[in-house]
C-alpha positions as CSV (number, residue, x, y, z in Angstrom):
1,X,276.4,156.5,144.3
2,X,276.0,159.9,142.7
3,X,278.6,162.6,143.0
4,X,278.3,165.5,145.8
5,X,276.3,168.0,143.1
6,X,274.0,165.2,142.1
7,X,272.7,164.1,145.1
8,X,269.4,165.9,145.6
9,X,267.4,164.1,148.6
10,X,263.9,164.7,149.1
11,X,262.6,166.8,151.9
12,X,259.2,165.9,153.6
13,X,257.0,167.2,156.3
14,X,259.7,167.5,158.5
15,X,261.4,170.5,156.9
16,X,262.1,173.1,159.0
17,X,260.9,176.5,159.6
18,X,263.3,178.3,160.8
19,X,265.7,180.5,158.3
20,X,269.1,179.6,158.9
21,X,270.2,182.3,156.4
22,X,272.9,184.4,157.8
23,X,274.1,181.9,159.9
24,X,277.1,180.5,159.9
25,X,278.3,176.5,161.4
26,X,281.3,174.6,161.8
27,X,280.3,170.6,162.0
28,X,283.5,169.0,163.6
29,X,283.1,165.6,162.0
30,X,281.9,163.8,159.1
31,X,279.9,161.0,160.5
32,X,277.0,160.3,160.2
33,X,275.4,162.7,162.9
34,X,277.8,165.5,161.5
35,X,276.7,164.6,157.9
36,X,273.4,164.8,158.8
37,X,273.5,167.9,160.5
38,X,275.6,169.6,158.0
39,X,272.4,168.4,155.0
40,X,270.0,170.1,157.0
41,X,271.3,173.6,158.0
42,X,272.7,173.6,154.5
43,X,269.5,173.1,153.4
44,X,267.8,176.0,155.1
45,X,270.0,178.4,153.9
46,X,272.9,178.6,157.1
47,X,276.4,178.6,155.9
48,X,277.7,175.2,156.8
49,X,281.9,174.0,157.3
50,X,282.3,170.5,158.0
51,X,285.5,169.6,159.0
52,X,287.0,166.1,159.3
53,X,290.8,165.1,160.4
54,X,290.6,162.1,157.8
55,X,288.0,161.3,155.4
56,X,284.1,161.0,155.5
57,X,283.1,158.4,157.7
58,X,286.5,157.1,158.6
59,X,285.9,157.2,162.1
60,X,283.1,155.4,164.1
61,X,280.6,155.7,161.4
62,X,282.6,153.7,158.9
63,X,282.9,150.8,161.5
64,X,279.3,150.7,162.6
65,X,277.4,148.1,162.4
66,X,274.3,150.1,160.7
67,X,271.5,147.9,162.7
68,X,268.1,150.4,162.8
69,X,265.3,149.7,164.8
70,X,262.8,151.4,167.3
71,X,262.6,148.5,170.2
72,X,262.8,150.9,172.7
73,X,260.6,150.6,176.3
74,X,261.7,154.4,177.1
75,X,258.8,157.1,175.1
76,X,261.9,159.6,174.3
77,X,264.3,156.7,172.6
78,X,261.1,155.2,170.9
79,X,260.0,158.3,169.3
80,X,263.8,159.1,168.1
81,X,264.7,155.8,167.1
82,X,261.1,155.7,164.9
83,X,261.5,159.3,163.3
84,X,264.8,157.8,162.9
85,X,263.7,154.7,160.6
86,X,261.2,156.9,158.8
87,X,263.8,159.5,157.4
88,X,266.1,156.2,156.5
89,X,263.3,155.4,154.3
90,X,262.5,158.4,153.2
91,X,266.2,159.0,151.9
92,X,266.5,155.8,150.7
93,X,266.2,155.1,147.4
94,X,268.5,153.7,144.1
95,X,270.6,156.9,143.5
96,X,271.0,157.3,147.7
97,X,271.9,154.6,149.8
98,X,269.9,151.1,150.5
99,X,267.8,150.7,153.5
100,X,266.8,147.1,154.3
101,X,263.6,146.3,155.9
102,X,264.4,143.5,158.6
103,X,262.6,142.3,161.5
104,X,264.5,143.0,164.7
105,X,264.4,139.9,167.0
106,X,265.7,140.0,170.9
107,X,265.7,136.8,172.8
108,X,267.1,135.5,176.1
109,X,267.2,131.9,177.1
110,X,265.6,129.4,179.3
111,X,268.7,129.5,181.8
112,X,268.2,133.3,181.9
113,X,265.5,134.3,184.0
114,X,266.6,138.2,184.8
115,X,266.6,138.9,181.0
116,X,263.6,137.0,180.0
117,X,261.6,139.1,182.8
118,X,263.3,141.9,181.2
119,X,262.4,141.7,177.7
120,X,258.3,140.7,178.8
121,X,258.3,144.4,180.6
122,X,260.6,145.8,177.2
123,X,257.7,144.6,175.3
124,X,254.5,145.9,177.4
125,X,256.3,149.1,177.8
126,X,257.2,149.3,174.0
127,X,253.4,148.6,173.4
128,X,252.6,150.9,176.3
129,X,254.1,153.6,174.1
130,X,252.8,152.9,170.6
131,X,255.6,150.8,169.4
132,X,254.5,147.6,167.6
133,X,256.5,145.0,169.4
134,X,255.3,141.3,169.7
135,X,256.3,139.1,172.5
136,X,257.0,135.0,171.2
137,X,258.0,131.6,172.8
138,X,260.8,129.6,171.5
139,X,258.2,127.6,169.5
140,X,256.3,130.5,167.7
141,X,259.7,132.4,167.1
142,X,260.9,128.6,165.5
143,X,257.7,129.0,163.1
144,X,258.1,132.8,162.3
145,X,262.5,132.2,162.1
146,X,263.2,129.2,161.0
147,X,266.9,129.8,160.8
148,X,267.1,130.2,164.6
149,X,267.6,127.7,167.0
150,X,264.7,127.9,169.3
151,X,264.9,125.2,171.7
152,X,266.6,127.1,174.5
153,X,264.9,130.2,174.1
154,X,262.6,131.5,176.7
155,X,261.1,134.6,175.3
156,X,261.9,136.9,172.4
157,X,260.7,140.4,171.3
158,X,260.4,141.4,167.5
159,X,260.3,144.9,166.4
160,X,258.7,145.5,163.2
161,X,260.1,149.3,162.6
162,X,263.5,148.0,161.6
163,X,266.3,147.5,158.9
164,X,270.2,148.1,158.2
165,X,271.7,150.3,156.4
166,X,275.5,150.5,155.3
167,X,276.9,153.5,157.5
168,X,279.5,154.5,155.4
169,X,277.1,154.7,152.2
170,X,274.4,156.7,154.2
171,X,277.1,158.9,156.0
172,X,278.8,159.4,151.9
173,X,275.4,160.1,150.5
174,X,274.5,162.9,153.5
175,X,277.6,164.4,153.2
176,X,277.4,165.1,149.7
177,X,273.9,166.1,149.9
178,X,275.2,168.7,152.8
179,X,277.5,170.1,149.4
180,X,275.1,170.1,146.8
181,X,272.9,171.9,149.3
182,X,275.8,175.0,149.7
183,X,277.8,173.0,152.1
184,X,281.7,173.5,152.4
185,X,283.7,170.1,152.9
186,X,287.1,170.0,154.4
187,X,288.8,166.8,155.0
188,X,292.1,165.7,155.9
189,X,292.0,168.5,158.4
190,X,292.4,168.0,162.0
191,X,291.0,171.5,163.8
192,X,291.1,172.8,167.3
193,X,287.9,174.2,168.8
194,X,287.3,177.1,171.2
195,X,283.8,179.0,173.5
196,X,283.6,182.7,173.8
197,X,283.3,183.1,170.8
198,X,282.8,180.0,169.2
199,X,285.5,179.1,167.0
200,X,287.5,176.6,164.6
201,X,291.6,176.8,164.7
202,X,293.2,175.0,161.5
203,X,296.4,173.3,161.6
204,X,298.1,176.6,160.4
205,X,296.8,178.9,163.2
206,X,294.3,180.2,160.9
207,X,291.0,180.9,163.0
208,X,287.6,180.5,161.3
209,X,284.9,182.5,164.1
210,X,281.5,181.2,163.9
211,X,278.1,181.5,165.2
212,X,278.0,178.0,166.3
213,X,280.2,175.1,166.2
214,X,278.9,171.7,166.6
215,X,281.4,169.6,167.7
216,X,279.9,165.2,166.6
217,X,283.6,163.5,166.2
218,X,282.7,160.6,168.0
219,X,285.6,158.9,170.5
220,X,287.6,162.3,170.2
221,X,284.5,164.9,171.2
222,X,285.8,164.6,174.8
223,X,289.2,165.6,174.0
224,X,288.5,168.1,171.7
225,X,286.4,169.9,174.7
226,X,288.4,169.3,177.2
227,X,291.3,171.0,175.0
228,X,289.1,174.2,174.6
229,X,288.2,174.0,178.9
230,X,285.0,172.3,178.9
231,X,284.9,168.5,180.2
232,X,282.1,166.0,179.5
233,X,281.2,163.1,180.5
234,X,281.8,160.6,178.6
235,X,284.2,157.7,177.7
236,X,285.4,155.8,174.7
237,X,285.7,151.9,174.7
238,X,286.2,149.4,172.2
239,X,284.3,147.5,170.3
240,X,284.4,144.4,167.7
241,X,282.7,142.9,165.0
242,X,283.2,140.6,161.8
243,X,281.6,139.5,158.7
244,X,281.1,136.0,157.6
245,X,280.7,134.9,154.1
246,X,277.2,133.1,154.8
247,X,274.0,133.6,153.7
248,X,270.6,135.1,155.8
249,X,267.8,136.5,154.6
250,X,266.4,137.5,158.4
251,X,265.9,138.2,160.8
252,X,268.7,141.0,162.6
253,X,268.9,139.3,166.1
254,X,270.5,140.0,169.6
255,X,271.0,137.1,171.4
256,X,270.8,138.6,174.9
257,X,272.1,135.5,177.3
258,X,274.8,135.3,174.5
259,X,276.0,138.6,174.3
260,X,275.8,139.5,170.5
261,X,274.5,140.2,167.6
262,X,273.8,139.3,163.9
263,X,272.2,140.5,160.7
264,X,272.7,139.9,157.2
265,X,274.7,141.8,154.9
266,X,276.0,142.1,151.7
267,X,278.7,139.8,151.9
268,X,276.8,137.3,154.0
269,X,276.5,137.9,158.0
270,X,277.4,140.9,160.0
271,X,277.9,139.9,163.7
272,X,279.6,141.5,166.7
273,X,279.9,142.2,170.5
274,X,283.6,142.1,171.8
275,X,283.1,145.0,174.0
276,X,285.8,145.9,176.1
277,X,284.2,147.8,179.5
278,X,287.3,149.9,180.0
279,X,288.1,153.3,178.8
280,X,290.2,153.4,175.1
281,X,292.5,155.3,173.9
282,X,291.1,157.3,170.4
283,X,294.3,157.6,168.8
284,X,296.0,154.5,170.0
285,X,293.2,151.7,170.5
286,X,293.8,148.3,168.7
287,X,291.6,148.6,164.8
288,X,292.5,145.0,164.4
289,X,289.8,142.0,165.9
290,X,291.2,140.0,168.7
291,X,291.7,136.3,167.0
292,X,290.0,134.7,170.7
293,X,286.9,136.9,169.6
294,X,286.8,135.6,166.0
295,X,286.9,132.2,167.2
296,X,284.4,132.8,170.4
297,X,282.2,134.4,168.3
298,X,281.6,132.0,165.3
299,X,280.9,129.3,168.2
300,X,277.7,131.8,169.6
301,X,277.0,132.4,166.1
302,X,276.6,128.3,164.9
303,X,275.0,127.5,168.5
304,X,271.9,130.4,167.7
305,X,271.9,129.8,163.5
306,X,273.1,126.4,163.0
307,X,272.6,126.9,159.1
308,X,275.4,129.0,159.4
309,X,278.3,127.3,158.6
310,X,281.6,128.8,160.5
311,X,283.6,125.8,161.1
312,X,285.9,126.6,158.5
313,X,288.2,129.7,159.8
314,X,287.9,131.2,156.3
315,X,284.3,131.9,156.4
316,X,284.8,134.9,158.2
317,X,286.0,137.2,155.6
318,X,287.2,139.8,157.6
319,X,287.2,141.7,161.2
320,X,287.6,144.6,163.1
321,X,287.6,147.1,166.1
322,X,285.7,150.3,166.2
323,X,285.0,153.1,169.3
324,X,281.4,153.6,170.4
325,X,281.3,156.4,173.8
326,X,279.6,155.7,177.3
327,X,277.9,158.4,179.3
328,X,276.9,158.3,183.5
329,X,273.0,157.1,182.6
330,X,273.5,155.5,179.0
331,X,272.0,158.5,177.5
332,X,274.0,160.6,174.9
333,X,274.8,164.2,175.3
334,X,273.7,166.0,172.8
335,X,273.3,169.8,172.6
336,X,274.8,173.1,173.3
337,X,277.1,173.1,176.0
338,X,278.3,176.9,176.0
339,X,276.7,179.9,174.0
340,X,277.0,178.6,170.3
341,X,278.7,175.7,171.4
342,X,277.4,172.4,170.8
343,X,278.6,168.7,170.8
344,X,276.8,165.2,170.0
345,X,278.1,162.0,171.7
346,X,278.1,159.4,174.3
347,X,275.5,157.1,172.1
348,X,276.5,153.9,173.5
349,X,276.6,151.9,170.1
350,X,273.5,153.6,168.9
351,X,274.5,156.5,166.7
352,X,273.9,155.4,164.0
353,X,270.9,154.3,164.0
354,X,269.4,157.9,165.8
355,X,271.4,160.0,163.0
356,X,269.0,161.2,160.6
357,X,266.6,162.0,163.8
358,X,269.4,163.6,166.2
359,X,271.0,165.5,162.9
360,X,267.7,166.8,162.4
361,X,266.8,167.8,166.0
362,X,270.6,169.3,166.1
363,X,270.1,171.4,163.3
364,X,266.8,172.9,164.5
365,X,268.0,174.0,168.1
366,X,271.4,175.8,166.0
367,X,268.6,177.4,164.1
368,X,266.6,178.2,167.5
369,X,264.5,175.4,168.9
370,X,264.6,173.9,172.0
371,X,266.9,170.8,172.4
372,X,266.4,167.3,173.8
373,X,266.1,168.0,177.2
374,X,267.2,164.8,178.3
375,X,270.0,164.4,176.2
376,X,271.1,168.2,177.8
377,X,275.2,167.6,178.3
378,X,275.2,170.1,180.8
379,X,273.4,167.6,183.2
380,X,276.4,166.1,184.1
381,X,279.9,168.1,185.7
382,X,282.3,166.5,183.4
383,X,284.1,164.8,186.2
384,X,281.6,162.1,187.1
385,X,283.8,158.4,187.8
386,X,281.3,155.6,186.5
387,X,282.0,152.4,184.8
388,X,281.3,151.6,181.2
389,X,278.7,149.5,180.4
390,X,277.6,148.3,176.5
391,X,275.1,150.0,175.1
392,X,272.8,146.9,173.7
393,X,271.4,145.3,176.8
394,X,267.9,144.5,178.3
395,X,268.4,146.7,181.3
396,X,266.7,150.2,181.7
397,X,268.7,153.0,182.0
């Protein structure tokens, strides 16, 4: 990948036109929403901090499981997720990072008749809303996958808009974009943040005053708010996933009555679920796999993609444990909280597939737009009680 002065991505019809000259941002976290932002207020001219308390995607973003794809019923989420896909390939590209086109397949089986309903309305609403979504039988998913096991399958949904991408290359190359375009970096350096006026506190008292400070630090954006008086809602929880030394070529799939997921990846599979519906600790959760969901999952894996060999406890290479954060209606908050104060979490799994869209749409209400209004954070008191619920499911919001 090229250095932070070299990276020079290209910039479409969806530049901006607002001036963010004069303006000056702290972006509290180097993920890939941070990164994002950061590239394109850098880009029109704003002076941009990003600060980070380790390294550039060392937090959620580095553990993601980089899955893209727009197979979304809801018109908001569809027309996010696809602007989404469309910048991915648009930065893409030999000197950048890799984006993968894969079909995205969700299925549920013949045992499971609450999800199968589910995905048939997913699909008509999906098409309902432009997105090009097919609905299939086990048998015509068999003749369009033939690495799947079919025979228990009674409905599946394929998205066409979709690929991976490896978050920890995408966030790298964003960030140093976000540099080459004027951008300050600061890692290693854990901050404090503060309203009225918006402001950044360094770990020697020094106090760098702002005209907005975007706070996207995944699990710890709560904390970090609710140190400088403002609470959200919103809750980390813990997450797992693995990596098998086995080879597919397609498609990404969720296997719904299974609970998981799979695509492939450079070192053979990528699957994961292991979520943990109870509230984690940021700086003290478990980064480690739990050896029951290693062996539980290779079992789902070789029942759905019987080519897949996992028998052998050294196929899987290697496993871990990230943070993903759950909001009240599954929707993230995203936006400005207080006068130049603004924060992005609370995506549920899905950050990092929405980054290059929510960066973008972050950036342009700093520099004056209107925001998402249904992503407001305001919507919510900050002391709702509600339960944690994954984020990849075939239930609406």
């Amino acid at each position: 990948m090229s250095g932070p002065d070299d990276v020079e991505l290209a910039v479409g019809a969806d530049a901006f036109t607002k001036d963010g000259r004069g303006l000056e941002v702290a972006v509290v976290g180097a993920g890939a929403v941070g990164a994002t932002a950061a590239y394109d207020l850098a880009r029109e001219g704003a002076d941009v901090t990003v600060y980070d308390r380790g390294s550039v995607a060392s937090g959620a973003s580095g553990r993601a499981a980089g899955i893209c794809y727009d197979a979304f019923a809801d018109g908001l989420d569809a027309e996010i997720a696809g602007d989404a896909i469309e910048r991915f390939r648009a930065l893409s590209g030999d000197d950048t990072f890799a984006f993968a086109e894969c079909p995205y397949v969700w299925l549920a089986r013949e045992d499971d008749p609450d999800r199968a309903d589910a995905i048939r309305d997913q699909v008509g609403r999906m098409q309902e809303n432009g997105v090009v979504a097919l609905e299939l039988e086990g048998d015509a998913l068999s003749d369009r996958f033939p690495a799947l096991r079919t025979d228990d399958v009674a409905v599946a949904g394929i998205a066409g808009a979709a690929g991976y991408a490896d978050p920890a290359e995408y966030t790298a190359c964003l960030a140093a974009a976000a540099t080459g375009a004027g951008a300050t970096l600061e890692t290693e350096m854990p901050v404090e943040v503060r309203p009225d006026p918006a402001r950044v506190i360094r770990p020697d008292g020094a106090v760098h005053e702002v005209d907005a400070v975007l706070v996207a630090a995944g699990a710890r954006t709560g904390g970090l708010l609710a140190d400088a008086g403002l609470e959200l809602a919103v809750k980390p929880y813990r997450v797992q996933a693995l990596v098998a030394d086995v080879d597919l070529s397609e498609p990404m799939c969720y296997d719904a009555s299974g609970d998981f997921y799979l695509r492939p990846h450079a070192e053979g599979v990528l699957a994961g679920d292991g979520t943990e519906e109870r509230e984690a600790d940021p700086d003290g959760y478990d980064r480690e796999a739990d050896p029951e969901f290693r062996t539980d999952l290779r079992e789902r894996i070789s029942h759905r993609v019987p080519a897949l060999d996992l028998a052998a406890e050294n196929a899987v290479t290697r496993s871990w444990a990230g943070l993903c954060t759950a909001t009240p209606d599954r929707d993230p908050l995203v936006g400005q909280v207080r006068d130049g104060f603004y924060v992005a979490t609370g995506f549920q799994g899905h950050g990092f597939m929405r980054a290059p869209a929510i960066g973008q749409r972050l950036a342009d209400e700093i520099l004056g737009s209107d925001g998402v209004a249904a992503f407001d954070p305001t919507r919510f008191d900050g002391d709702e009680e509600f339960e944690i619920a994954t984020g990849t499911t075939t239930e609406p919001n």
